[in-house]
MIDREN-611786 format. One line per field, with one value per residue (C-alpha): residue number from 0; z, y, x; residue in one letter. Coordinates in steps of 0.05 Angstrom, whole numbers, m for minus. Last residue first. Layout:
<banus>
fitor (NUM:...);
Z (Z:...);
Y (Y:...);
X (X:...);
vexpa (A:...);
</banus>
This chain:
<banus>
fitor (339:338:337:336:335:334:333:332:331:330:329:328:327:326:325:324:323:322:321:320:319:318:317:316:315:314:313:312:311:310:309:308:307:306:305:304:303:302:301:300:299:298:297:296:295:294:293:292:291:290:289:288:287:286:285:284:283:282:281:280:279:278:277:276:275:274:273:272:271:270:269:268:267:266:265:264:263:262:261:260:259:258:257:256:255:254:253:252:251:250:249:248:247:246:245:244:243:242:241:240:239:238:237:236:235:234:233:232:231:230:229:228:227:226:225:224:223:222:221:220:219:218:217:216:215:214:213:212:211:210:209:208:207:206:205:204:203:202:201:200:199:198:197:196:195:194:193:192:191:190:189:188:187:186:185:184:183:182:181:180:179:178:177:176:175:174:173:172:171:170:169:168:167:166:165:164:163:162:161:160:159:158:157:156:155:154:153:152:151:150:149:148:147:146:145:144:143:142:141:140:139:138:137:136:135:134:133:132:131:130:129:128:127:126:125:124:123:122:121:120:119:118:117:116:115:114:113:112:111:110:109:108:107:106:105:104:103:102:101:100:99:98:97:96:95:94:93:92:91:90:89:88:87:86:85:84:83:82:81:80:79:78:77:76:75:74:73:72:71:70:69:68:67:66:65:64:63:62:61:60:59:58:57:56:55:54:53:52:51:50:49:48:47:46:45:44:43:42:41:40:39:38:37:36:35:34:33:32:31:30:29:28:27:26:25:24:23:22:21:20:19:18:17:16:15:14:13:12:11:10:9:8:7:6:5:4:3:2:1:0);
Z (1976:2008:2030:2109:2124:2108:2154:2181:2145:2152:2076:2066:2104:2065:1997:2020:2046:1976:1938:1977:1972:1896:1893:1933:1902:1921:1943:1944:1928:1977:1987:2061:2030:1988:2056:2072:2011:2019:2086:2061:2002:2054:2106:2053:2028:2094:2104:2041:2055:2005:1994:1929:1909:1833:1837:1886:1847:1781:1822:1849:1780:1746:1816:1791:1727:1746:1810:1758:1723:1774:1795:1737:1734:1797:1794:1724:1776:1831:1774:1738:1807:1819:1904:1888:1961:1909:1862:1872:1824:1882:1874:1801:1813:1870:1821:1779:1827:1852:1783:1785:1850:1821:1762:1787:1834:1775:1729:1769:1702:1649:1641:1692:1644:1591:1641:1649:1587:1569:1630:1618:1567:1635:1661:1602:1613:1682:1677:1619:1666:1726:1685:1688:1731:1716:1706:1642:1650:1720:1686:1652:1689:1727:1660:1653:1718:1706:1643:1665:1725:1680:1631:1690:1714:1654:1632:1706:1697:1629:1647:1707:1663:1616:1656:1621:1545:1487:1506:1532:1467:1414:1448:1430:1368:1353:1404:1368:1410:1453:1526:1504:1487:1544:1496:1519:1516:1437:1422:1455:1415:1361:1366:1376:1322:1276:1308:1292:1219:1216:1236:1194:1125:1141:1158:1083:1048:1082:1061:994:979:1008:961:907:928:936:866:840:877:841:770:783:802:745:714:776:771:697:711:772:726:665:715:664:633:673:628:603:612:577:605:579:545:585:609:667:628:573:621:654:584:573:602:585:531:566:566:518:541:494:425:394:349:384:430:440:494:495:507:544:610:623:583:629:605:569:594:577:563:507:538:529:558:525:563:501:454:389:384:404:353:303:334:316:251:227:233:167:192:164:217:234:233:293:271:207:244:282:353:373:438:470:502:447:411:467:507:449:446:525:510:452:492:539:487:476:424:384:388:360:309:290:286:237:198:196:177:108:97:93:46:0);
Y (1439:1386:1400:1398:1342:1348:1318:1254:1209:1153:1136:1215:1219:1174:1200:1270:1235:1197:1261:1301:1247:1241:1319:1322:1270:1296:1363:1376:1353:1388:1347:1334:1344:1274:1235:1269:1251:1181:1173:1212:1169:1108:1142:1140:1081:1055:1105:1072:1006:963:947:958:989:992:1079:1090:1048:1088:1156:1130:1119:1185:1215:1165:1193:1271:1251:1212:1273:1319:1266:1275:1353:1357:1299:1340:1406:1378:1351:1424:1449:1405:1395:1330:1296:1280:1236:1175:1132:1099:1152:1155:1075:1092:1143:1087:1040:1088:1089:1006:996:1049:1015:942:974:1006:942:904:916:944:1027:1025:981:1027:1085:1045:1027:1103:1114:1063:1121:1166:1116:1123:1206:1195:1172:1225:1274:1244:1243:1182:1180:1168:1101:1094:1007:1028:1074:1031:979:1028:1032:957:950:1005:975:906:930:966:911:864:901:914:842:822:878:866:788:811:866:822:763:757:760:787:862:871:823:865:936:920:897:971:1000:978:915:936:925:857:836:787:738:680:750:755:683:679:731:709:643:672:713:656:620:688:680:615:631:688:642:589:647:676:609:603:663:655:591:628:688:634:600:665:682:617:633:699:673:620:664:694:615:588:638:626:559:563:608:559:501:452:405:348:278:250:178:192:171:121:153:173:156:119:55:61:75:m2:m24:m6:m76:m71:m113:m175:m177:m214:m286:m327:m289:m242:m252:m209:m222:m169:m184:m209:m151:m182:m183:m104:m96:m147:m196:m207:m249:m332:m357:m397:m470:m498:m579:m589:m583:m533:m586:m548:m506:m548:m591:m540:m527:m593:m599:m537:m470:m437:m365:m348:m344:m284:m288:m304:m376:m348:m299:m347:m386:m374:m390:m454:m452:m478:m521:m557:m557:m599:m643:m666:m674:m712:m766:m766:m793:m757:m718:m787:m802:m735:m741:m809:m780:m735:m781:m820:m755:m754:m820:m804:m749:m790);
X (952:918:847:830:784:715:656:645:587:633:625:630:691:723:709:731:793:808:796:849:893:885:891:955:996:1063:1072:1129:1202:1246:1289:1260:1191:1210:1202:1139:1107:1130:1091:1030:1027:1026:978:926:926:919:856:827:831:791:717:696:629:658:646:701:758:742:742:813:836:816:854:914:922:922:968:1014:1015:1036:1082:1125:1117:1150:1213:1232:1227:1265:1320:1323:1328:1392:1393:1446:1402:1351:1400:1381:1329:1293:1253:1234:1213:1167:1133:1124:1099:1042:1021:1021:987:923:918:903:854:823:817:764:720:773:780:833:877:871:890:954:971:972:1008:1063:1102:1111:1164:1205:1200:1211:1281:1297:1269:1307:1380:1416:1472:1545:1585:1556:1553:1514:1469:1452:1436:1392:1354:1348:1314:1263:1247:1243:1199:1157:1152:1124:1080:1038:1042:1010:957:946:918:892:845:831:804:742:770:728:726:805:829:775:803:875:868:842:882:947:983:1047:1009:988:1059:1069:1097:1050:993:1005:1004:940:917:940:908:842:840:864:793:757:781:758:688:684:699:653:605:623:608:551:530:544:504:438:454:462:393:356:381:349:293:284:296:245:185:165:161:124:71:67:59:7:m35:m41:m59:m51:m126:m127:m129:m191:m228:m288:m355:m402:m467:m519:m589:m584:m599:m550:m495:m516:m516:m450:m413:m338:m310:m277:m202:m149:m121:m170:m151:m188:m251:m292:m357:m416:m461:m523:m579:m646:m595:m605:m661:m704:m743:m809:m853:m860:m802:m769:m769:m706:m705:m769:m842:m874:m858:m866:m812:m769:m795:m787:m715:m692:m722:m676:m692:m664:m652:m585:m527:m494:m415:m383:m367:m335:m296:m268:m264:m342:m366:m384:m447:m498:m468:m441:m500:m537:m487:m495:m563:m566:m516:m571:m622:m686:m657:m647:m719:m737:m685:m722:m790:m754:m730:m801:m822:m777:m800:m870:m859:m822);
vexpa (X:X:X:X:X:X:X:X:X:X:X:X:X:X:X:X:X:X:X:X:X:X:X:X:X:X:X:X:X:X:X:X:X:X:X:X:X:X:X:X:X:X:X:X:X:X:X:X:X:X:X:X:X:X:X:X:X:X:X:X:X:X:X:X:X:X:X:X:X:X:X:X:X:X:X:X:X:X:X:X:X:X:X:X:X:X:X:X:X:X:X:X:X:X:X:X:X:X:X:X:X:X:X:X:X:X:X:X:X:X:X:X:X:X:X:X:X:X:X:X:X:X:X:X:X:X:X:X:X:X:X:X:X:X:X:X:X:X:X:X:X:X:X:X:X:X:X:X:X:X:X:X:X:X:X:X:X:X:X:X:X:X:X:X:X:X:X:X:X:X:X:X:X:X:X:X:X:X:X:X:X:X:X:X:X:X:X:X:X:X:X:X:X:X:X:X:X:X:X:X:X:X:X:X:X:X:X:X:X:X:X:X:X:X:X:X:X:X:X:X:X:X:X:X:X:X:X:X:X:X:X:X:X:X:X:X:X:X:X:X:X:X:X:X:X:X:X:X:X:X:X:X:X:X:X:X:X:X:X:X:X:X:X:X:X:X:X:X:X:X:X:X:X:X:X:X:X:X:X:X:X:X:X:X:X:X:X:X:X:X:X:X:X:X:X:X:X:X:X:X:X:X:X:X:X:X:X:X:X:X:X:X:X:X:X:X:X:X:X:X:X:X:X:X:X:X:X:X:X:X:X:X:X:X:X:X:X:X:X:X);
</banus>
């Protein structure tokens, strides 16, 4: 019995020789485990194969000689999942260093930036709605400066820029560059509309209109007037138009009648238009402006001695008194005589 049992094993021998041993033997030993029971440890029985490889030192697995390293001495671990799941990872290389494989943890909260953020959110939000409102209310200013605008413009196509309050009055002179042209021409007109509809008047009366009611609608253009000579380039505009008012009283008639209430309505008239028009004149000086002063001149002089023959005097005598001084010191002459 024993002697057959060693002929068998002679015969494995022979067989393991074979290619065809070969190729089986790298099947069993290469291909993993496919179950649990596969994966299980086996019991140490070595079998006649392994004595022999044992034995023949020159076999196809020769255990080695020195130890190897503990990097690849350590097989890996294998599960029983399926063929599509991952690869455990490799510890040994943690192992080696020392330390244990590292935790994958998540960032602990900034405790400080939330409470920041939270003290802060009821402020921001406010910002926003402040934010919201102000453009809410420049929306709303920049349509009410375009209505502004408009009525304005609507105000000077009906030549009603001498009738608007002062308030309204002062945003049209300040926000338009031609103001003082633009109440100039409106100016003039009204008056001579006025003065044309009270000597129509007069004519549907059939008797004369009194000079201090005359002058007294005359006298309600001053206002305008000084308003106008307030303007940049407004004073020479001013100083045409108060001299047209007193031109207006005296085509009115009536100076050859000799009334002394008349002389003295005609009197206080022109004293204020000489009190207006010497405000005017310093106005015209100051602006640097070139314009014929000794013409001017000659015609108030011209109509004042036309209304001496009624005996209407004096007539402008502090604005030509002022002009002369101002004329003389240009031409560094010295003082005329003052008009009294």
């Amino acid at each position: 019995m024993f002697f057959k049992r060693r002929s068998r094993a002679n015969s494995y021998l022979e067989e393991a020789d074979s290619p065809s041993q070969h190729s089986k033997s790298f099947e069993k030993y290469d291909r993993p485990p496919s179950s649990r029971r596969d994966s299980a440890p086996a019991i140490p029985n070595p079998s006649h194969d392994q004595v022999q490889f044992d034995k023949d030192p020159g076999g196809m697995y020769p255990r080695p000689s020195a130890p190897q390293d503990a990097h690849h001495s350590a097989p890996r671990p294998m599960t029983s999942s399926a063929h599509n799941s991952m690869p455990p990872m490799d510890t040994s290389m943690y192992a080696g260093m020392g330390g244990a494989m590292p935790q994958k943890t998540e960032p602990m909260p900034d405790l400080l930036t939330r409470a920041f953020n939270e003290a802060v959110r009821p402020y921001t939000e406010k910002i926003e709605h402040l934010e919201g409102q102000i453009a809410e209310l420049n929306a709303w200013i920049e349509s009410l400066e375009q209505q502004r605008a408009e009525v304005h413009s609507w105000i000077d196509k009906r030549g009603l820029r001498p009738d608007v309050p002062p308030n309204i009055a002062k945003h049209m002179d300040s926000a338009d560059p031609t103001a003082a042209n633009t109440l100039n021409a409106q100016l003039d007109r009204k008056i001579t509309i006025v003065n044309f509809d009270l000597h129509r008047l007069q004519d549907d009366l059939n008797d004369s209109i009194s000079s201090a009611h005359f002058a007294s609608a005359m006298a309600k253009f001053l206002p305008d007037i000084q308003r106008l000579a307030s303007l940049p380039t407004g004073p020479r505009y001013a100083f045409d138009l108060i001299l047209k008012l007193g031109g207006n009283l005296n085509s009115h008639g009536g100076l050859d009648s000799g009334d002394a209430d008349d002389i003295a309505a005609r009197r206080e008239f022109y004293g204020r238009l000489d009190a207006a028009m010497v405000d005017v004149v310093r106005r015209r000086f100051d602006e640097r402006e070139e314009w014929p002063v000794q013409r001017e001149i000659k015609r108030i002089e011209k109509t004042a001695a036309y209304l001496r023959n009624f005996g209407v005097e004096p007539y402008f005598p502090a604005t030509l008194d002022i002009m002369e001084r101002k004329l003389q010191g240009v031409n560094g002459g010295t003082s005329p005589p003052r008009y009294t």
